[in-house]
Residue frames as qw, qx, qy, qz and C-alpha x, y, z in Angstrom:
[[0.224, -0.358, -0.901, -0.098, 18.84, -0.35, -23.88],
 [0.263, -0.198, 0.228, -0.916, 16.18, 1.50, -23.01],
 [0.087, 0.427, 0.816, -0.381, 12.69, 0.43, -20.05],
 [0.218, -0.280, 0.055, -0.933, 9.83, 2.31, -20.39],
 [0.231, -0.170, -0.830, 0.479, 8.20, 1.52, -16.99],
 [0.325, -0.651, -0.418, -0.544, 4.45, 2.23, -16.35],
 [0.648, -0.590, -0.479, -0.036, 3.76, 3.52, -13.07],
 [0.665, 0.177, -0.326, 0.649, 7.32, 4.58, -12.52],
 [0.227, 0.571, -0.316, 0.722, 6.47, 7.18, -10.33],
 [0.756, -0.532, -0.255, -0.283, 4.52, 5.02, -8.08],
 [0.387, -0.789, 0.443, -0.176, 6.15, 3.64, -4.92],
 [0.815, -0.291, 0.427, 0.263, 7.35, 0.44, -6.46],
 [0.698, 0.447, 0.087, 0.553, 8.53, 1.27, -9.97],
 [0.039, 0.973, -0.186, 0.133, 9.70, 4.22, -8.95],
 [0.700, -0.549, 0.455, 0.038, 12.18, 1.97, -6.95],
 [0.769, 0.219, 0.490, 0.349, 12.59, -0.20, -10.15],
 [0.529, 0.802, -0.008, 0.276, 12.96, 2.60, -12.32],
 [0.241, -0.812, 0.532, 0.012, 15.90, 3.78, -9.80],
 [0.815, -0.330, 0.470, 0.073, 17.34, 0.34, -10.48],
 [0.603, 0.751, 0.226, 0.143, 17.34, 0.80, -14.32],
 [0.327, 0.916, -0.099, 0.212, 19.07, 3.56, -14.27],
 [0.530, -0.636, 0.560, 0.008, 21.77, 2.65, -11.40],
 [0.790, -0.102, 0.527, 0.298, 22.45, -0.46, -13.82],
 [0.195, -0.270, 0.489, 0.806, 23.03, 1.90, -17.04],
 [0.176, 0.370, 0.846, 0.341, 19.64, 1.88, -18.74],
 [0.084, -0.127, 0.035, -0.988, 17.94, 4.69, -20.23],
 [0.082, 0.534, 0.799, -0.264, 14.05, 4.69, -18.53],
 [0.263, -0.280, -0.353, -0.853, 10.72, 6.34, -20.09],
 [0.068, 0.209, 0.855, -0.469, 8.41, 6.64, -17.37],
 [0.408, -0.412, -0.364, -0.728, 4.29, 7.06, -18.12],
 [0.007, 0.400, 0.672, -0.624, 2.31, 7.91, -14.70],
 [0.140, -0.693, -0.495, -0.505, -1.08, 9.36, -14.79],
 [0.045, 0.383, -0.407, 0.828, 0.17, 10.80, -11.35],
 [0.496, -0.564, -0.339, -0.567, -3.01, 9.56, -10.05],
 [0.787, -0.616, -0.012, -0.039, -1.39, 8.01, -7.02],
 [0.723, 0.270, 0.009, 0.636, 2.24, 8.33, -8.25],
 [0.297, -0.901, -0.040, 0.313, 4.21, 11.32, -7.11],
 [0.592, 0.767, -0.235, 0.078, 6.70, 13.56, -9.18],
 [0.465, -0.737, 0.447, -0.203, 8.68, 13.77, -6.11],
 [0.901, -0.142, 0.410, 0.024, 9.33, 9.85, -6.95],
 [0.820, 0.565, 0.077, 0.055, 10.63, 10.40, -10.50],
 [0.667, -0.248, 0.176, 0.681, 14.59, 9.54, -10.83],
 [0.189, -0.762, 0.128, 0.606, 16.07, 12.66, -12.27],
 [0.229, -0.353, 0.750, 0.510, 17.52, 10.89, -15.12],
 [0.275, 0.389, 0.872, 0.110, 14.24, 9.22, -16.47],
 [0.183, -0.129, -0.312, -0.923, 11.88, 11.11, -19.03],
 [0.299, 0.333, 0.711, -0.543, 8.17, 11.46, -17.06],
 [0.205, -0.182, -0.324, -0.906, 5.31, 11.72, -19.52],
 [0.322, 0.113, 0.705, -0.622, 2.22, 12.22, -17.49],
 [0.578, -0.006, -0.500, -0.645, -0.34, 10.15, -19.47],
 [0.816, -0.005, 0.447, -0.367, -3.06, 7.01, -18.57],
 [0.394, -0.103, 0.913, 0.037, -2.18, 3.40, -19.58],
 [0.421, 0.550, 0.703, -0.165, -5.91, 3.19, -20.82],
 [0.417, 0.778, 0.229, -0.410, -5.74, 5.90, -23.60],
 [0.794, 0.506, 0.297, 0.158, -4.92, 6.21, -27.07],
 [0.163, 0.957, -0.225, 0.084, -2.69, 8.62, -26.72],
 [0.736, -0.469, 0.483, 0.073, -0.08, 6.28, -25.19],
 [0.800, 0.422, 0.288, 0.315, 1.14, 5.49, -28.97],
 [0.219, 0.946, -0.060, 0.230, 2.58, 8.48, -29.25],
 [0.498, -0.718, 0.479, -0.082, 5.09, 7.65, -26.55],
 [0.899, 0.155, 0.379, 0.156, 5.89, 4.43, -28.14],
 [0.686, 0.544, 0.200, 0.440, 7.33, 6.24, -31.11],
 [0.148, 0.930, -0.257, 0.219, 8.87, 8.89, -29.81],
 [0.397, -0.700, 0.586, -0.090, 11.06, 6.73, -27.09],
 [0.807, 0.274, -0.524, -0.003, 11.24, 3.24, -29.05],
 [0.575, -0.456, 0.667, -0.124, 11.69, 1.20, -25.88],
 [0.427, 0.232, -0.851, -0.199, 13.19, -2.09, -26.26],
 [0.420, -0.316, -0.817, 0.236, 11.35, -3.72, -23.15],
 [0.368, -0.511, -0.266, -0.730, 8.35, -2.81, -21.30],
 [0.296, -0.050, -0.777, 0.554, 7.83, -2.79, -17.15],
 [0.483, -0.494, -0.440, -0.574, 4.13, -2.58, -16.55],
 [0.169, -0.229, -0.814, 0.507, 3.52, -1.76, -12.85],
 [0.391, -0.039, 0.146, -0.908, 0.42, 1.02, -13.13],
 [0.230, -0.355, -0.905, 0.041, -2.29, -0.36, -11.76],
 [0.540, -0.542, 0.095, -0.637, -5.33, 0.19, -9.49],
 [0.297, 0.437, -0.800, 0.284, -3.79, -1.47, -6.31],
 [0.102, -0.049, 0.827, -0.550, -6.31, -1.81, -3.76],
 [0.154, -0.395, -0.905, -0.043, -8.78, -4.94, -2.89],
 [0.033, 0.555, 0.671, -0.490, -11.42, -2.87, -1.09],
 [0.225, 0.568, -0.130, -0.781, -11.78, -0.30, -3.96],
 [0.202, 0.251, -0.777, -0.541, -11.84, -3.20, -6.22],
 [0.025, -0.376, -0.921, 0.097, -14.75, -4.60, -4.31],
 [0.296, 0.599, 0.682, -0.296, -16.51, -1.64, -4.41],
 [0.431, 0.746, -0.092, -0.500, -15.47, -0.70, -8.11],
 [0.739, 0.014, 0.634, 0.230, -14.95, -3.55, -10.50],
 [0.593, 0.706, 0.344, 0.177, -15.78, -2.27, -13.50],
 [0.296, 0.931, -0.210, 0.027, -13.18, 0.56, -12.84],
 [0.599, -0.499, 0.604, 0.168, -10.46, -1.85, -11.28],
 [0.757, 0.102, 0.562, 0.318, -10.82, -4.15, -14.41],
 [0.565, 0.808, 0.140, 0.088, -10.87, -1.05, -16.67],
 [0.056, -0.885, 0.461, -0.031, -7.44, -0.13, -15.31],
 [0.355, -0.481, 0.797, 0.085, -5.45, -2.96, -14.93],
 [0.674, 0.236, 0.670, 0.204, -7.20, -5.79, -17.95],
 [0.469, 0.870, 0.150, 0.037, -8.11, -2.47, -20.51],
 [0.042, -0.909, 0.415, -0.009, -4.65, -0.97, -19.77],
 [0.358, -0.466, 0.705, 0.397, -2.48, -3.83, -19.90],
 [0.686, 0.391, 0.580, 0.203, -4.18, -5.21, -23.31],
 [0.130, 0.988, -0.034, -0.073, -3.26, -1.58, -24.44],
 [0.150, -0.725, 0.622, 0.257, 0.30, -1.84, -23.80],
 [0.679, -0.043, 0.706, 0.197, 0.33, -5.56, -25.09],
 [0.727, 0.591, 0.330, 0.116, -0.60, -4.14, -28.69],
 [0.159, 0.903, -0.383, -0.112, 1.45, -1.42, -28.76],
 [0.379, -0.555, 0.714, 0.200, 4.38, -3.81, -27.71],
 [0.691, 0.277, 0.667, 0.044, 3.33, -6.30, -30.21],
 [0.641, 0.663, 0.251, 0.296, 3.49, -3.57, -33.17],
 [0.134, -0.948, 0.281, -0.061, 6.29, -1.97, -31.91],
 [0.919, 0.022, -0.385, 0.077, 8.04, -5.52, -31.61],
 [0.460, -0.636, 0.504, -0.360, 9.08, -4.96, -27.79],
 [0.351, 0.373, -0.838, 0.188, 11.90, -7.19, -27.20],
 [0.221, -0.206, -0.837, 0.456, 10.24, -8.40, -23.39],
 [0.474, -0.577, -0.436, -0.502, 6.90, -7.99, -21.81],
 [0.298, 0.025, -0.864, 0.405, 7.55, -7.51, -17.78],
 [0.523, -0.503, -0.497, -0.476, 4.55, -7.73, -15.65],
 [0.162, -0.179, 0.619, -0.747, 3.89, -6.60, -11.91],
 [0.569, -0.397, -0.655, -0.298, 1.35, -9.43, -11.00],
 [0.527, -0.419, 0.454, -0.583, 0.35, -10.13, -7.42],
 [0.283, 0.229, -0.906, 0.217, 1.20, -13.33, -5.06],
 [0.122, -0.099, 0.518, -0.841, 0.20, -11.63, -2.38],
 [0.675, 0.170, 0.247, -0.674, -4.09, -11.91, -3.61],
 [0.538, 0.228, -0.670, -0.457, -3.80, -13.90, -7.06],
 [0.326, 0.017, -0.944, -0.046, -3.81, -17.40, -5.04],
 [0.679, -0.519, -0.261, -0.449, -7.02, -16.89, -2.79],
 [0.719, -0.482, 0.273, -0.419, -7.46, -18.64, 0.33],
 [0.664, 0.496, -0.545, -0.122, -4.56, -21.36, -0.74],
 [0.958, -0.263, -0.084, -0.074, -4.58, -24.99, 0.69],
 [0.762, -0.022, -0.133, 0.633, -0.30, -25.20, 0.66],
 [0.032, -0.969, 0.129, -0.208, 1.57, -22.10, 2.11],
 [0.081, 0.554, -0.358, -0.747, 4.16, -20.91, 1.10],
 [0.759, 0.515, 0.371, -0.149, 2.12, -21.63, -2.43],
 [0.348, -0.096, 0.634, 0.684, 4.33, -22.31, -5.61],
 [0.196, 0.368, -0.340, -0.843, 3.28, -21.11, -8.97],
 [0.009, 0.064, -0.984, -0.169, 1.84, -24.13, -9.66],
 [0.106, 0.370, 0.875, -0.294, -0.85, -24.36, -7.67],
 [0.090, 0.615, 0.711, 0.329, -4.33, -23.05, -8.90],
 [0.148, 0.038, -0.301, 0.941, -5.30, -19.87, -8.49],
 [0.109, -0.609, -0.784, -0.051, -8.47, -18.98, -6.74],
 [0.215, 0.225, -0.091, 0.946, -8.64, -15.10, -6.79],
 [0.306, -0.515, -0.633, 0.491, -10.20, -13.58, -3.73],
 [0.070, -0.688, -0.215, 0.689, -10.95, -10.37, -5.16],
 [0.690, 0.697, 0.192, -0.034, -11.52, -8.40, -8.48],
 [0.158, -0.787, 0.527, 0.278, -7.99, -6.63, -7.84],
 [0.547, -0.180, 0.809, 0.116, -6.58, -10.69, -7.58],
 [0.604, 0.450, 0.657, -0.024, -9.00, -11.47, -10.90],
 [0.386, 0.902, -0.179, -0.079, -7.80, -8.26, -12.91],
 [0.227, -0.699, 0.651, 0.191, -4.10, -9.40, -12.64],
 [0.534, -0.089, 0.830, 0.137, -4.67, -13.00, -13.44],
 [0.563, 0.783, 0.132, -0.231, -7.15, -11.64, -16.35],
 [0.318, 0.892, -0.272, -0.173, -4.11, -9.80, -17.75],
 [0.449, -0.375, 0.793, 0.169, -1.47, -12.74, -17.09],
 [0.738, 0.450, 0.486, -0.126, -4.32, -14.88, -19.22],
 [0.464, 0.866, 0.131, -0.131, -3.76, -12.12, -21.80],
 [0.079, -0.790, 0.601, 0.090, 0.23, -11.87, -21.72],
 [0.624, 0.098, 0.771, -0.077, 0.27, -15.52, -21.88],
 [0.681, 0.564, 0.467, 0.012, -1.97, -15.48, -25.37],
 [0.372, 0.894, -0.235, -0.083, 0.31, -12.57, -26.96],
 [0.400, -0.488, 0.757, 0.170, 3.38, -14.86, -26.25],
 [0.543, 0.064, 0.823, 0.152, 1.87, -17.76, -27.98],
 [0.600, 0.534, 0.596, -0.001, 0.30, -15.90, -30.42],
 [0.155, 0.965, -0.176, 0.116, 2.35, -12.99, -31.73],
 [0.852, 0.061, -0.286, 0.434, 5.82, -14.56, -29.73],
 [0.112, -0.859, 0.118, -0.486, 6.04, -11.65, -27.36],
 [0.499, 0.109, -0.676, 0.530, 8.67, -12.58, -24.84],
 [0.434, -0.742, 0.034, -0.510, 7.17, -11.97, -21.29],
 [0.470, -0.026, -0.812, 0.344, 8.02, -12.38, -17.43],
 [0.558, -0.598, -0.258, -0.514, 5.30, -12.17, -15.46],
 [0.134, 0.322, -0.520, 0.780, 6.53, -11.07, -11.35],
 [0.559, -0.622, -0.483, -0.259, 4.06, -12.71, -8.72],
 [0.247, 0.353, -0.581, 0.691, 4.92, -10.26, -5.88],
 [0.327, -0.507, -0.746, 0.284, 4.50, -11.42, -2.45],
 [0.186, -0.929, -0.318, -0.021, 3.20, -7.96, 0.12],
 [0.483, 0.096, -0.168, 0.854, 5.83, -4.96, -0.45],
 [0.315, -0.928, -0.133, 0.151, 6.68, -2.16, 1.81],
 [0.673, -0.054, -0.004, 0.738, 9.18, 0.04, 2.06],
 [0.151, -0.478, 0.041, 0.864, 10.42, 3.69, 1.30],
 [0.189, 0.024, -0.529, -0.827, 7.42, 5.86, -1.01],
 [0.102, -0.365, -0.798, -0.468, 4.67, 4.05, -0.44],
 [0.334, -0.253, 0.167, -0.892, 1.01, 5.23, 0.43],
 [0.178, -0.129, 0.872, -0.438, -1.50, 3.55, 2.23],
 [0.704, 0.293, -0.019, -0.647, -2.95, 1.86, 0.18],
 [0.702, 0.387, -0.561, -0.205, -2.94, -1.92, -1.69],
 [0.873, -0.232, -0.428, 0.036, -2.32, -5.42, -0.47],
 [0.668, 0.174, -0.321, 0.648, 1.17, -4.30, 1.70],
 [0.080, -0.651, -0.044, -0.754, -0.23, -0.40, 2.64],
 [0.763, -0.527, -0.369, 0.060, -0.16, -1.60, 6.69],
 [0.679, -0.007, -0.158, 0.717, 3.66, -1.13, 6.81],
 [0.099, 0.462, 0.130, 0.871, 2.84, 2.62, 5.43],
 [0.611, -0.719, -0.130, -0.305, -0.85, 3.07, 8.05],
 [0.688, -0.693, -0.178, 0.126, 0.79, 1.98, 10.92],
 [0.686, 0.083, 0.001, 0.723, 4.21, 3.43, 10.44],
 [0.090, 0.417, 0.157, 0.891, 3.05, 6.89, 9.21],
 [0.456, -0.630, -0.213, -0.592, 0.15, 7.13, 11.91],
 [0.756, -0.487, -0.328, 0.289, 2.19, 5.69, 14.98],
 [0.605, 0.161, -0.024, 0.779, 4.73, 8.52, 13.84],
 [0.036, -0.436, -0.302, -0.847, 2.20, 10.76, 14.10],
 [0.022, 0.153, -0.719, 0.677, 1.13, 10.00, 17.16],
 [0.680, 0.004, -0.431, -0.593, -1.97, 8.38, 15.83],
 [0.442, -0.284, 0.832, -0.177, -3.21, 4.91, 17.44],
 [0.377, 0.160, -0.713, -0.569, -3.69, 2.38, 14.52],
 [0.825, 0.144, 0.048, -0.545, -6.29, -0.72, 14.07],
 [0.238, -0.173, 0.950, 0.105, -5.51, -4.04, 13.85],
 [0.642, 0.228, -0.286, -0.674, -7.95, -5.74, 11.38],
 [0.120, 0.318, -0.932, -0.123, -8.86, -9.60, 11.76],
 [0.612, -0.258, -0.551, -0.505, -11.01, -12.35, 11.85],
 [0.490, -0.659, 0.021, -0.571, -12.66, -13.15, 14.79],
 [0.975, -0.162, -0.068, -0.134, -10.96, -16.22, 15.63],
 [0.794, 0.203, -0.071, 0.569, -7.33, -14.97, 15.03],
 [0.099, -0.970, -0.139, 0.172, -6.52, -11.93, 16.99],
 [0.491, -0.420, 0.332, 0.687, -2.62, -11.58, 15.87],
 [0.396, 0.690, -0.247, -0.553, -4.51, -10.42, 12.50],
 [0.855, 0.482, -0.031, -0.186, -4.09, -12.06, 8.97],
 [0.571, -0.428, 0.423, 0.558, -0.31, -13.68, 7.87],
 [0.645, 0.763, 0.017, -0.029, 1.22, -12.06, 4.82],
 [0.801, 0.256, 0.159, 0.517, 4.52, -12.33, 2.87],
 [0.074, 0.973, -0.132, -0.175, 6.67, -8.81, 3.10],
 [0.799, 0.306, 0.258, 0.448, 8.88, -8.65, 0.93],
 [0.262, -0.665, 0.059, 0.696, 11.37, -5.32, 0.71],
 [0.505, 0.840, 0.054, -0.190, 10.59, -2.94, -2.33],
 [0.156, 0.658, -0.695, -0.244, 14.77, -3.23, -3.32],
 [0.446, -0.021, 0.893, -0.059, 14.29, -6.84, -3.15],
 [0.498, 0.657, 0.547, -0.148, 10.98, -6.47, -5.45],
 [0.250, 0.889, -0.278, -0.264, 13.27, -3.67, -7.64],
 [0.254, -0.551, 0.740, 0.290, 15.88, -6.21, -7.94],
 [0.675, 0.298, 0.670, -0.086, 13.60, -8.98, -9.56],
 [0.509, 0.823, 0.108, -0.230, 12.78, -6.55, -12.72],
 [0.045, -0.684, 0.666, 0.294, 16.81, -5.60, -13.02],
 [0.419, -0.083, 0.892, 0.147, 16.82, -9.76, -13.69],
 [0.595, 0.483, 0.619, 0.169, 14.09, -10.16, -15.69],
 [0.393, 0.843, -0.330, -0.165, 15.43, -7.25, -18.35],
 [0.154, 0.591, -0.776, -0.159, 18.80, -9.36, -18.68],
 [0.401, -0.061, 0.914, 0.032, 17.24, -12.91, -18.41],
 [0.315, 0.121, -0.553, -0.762, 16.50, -13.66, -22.09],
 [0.002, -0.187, -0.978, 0.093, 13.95, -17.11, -20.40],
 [0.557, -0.289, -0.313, -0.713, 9.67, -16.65, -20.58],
 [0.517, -0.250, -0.756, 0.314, 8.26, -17.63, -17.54],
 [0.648, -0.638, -0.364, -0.200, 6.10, -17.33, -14.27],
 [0.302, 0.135, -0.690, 0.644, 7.68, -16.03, -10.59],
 [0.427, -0.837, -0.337, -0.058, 6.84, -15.62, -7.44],
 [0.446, 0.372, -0.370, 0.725, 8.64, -13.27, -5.45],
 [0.412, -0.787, 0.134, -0.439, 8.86, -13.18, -1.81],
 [0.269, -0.621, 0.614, -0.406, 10.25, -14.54, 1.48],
 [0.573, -0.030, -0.766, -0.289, 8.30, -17.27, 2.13],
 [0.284, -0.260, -0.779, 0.495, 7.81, -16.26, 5.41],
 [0.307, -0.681, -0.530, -0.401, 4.52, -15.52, 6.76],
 [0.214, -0.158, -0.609, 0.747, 4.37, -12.84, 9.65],
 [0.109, -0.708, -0.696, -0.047, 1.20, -11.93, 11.48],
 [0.011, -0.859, -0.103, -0.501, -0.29, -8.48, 11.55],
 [0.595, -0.793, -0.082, -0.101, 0.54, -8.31, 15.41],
 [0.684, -0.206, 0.246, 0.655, 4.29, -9.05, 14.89],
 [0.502, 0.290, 0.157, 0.799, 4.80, -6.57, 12.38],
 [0.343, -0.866, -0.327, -0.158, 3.04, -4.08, 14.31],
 [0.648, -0.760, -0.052, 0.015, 5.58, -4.66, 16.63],
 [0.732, 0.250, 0.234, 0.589, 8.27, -4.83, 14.56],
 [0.182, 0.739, 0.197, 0.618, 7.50, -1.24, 13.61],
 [0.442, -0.888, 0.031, -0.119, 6.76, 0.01, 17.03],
 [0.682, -0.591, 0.112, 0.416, 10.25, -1.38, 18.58],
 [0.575, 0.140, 0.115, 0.798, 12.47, 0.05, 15.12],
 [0.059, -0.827, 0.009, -0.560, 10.50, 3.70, 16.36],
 [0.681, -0.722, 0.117, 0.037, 11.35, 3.59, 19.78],
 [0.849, -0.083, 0.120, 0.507, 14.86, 2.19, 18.99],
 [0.387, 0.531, 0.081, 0.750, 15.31, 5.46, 16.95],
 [0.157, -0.093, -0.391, 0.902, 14.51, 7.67, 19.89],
 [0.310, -0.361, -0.171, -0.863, 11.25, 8.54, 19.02],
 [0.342, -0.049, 0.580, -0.738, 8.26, 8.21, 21.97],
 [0.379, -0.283, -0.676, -0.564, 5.30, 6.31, 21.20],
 [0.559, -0.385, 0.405, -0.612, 2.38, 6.59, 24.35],
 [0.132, -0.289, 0.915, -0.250, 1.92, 3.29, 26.09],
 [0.699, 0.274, 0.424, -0.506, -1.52, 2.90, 25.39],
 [0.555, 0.677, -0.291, -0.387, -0.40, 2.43, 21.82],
 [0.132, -0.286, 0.947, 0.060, 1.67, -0.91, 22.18],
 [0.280, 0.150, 0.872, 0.372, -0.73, -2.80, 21.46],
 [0.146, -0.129, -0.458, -0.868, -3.32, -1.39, 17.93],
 [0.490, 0.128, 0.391, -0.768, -6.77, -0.99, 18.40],
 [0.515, 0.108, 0.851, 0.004, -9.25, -3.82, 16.90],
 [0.533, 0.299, -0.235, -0.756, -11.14, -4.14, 13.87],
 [0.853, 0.159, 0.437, -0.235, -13.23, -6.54, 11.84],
 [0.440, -0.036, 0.677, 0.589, -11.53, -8.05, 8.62],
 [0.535, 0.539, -0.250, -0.600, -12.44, -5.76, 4.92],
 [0.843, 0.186, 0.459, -0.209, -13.89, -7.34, 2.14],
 [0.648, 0.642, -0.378, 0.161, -11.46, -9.22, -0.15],
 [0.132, -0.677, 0.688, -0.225, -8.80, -9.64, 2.88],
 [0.895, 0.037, -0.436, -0.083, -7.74, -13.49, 2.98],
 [0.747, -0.652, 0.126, 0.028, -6.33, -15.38, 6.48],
 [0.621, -0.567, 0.377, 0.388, -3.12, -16.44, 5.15],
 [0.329, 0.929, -0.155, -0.066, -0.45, -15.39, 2.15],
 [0.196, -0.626, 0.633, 0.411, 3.26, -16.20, 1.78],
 [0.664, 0.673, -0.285, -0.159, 4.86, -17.27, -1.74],
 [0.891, -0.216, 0.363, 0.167, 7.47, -20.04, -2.53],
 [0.497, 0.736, -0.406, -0.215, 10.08, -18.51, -4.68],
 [0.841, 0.025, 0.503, 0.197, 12.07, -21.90, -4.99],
 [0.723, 0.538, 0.379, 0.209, 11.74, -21.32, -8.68],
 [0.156, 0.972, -0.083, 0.157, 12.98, -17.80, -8.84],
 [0.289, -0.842, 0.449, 0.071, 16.33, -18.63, -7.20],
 [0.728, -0.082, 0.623, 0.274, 17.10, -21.66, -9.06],
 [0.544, 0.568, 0.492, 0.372, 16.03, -20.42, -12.53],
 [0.255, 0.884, 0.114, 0.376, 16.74, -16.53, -12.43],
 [0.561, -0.043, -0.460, 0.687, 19.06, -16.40, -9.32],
 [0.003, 0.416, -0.319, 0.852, 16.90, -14.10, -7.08],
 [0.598, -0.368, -0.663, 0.260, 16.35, -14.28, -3.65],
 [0.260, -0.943, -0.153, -0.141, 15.42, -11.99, -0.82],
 [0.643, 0.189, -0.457, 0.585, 18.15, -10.67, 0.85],
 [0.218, -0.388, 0.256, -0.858, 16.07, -8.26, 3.57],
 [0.317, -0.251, -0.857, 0.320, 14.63, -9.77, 6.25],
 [0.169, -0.820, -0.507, -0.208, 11.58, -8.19, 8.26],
 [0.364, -0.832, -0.179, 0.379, 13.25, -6.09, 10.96],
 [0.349, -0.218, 0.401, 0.818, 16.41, -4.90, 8.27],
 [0.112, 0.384, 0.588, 0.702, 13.35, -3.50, 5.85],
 [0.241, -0.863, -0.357, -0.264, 11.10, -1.99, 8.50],
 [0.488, -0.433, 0.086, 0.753, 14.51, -0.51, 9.86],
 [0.147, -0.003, 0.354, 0.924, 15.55, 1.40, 6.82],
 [0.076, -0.596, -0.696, -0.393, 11.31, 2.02, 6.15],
 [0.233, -0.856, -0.406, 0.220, 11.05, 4.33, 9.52],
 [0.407, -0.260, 0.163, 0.860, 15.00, 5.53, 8.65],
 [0.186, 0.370, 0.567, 0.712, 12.97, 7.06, 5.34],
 [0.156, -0.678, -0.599, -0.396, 9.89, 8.01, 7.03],
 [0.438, -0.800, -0.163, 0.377, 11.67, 10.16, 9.80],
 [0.338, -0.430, 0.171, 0.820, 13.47, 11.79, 7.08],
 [0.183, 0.670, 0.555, 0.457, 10.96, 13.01, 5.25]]
């Protein structure tokens, strides 16, 4: 069986594409490298360095004849998508309607989709929010994803493309850069390490900062492994359902550096202030419910066991 995973050398497929191959599946990876690293690509996987958005992306099709497709390239972050819409939605609504034809005359067995939890539901009246509930997208990022869901969605019903479409909640972990809905873990991790003194961002009325869903990137790598072997069509969320504020996971980070031996100056307990960027919403967390009854997955990392093993990585770089 062979993946061929977009993005794969970003910092979450890269994870998924390690999962692929750990479960016996051969993986084609396409990166444009723009924010992807080779450094990320498993060994085992074939890299071709091309763009989602161009025509040249057929060519891959036929030479690797995947059976199932794992769309994570993207453009990832809200504040770049507020001030560039027109290139957010050309990457992520032009580029997945791209892959959806190929897969469609190629007759790709499964469609899987990296969506977003984390933005897709806006400013959302129930929290943890189920799949159900309306989405009110807070951003163009949030409004390209759900675009392309729209569009996965119509190639199912019209054409009978099998798809599962992955609302992930905010991942961190080992690889990533600091960037996109999650890219905090990475700032405040990589720049406390550095001996750097980070920013807290919030609204004026909440100083512990915004609450978001983290969710651990093997946890988010495991989801994909399922939806390749679960033959069902269908909608997740994936995350915790728990909601920790910026100011806890701050601290989270700060005590698993110290714990390792490393120094951090006292002024630096607690981050320096900011105002809230545009596109950032007050609160975030995801009800997977559905995902553990219907596909059997569930987190299984907790916050301090994922920003553990996150500094273990980033002090052995």
């Amino acid at each position: 069986m062979k993946v061929l995973v977009t993005g794969g050398c970003g910092f979450i497929a890269s994870h998924v594409v390690d999962a692929y191959i750990a479960d016996g599946y051969e993986v084609a990876v396409v990166d444009n490298l723009s924010s992807g690293k080779r450094e990320n690509k498993n060994e085992k996987a074939h890299l071709y360095v091309a763009d989602v958005c161009n025509e040249d992306l057929e060519e891959i099709f036929i030479n690797e004849k995947p059976d199932i497709v794992n769309h994570h390239a993207a453009q990832i972050s809200v504040p770049l998508s507020v001030e560039k819409p027109l290139f957010d939605a050309e990457t992520n609504i032009k580029g997945t309607i791209r892959l959806l034809e190929l897969s469609k005359k190629y007759n790709i067995s499964k469609f899987i989709f990296a969506s977003t939890g984390g933005a897709i539901y806006g400013e959302a009246d129930t929290v943890p929010t189920k799949e159900s509930y309306v989405p009110e997208p807070a951003s163009p990022y949030a409004i390209s994803k759900f675009a392309a869901e729209k569009y996965i969605k119509f190639y199912n019903r019209q054409y009978g493309l099998k798809f599962m479409i992955l609302r992930y909640a905010n991942v961190y972990g080992p690889r990533q850069i600091p960037h996109g809905e999650a890219g905090v873990v990475s700032i405040f991790t990589e720049m406390l390490l550095a001996g750097g003194h980070p920013t807290l961002y919030h609204y004026p009325d909440e100083e512990r900062g915004m609450v978001r869903d983290y969710c651990y990137v093997k946890d988010i790598a495991n989801a994909s492994l399922i939806a390749a072997k679960d033959d069902r069509v269908g909608l997740y969320n994936i995350g915790t359902g728990v909601g920790t504020h910026t100011i806890d996971l701050y601290r989270q980070i700060m005590d698993a550096i110290i714990s390792k031996g490393k120094s951090v100056p006292q002024a630096f307990y607690e981050p320096k202030r900011g105002v809230v960027r545009p596109g950032d919403i007050r609160v975030s967390t995801l009800d997977a419910t559905k995902a553990k009854e219907e596909i059997n997955w569930q987190a299984r990392y907790d916050i301090k066991a994922g920003v553990s093993e996150t500094v273990d990585w980033y002090l052995g770089k």
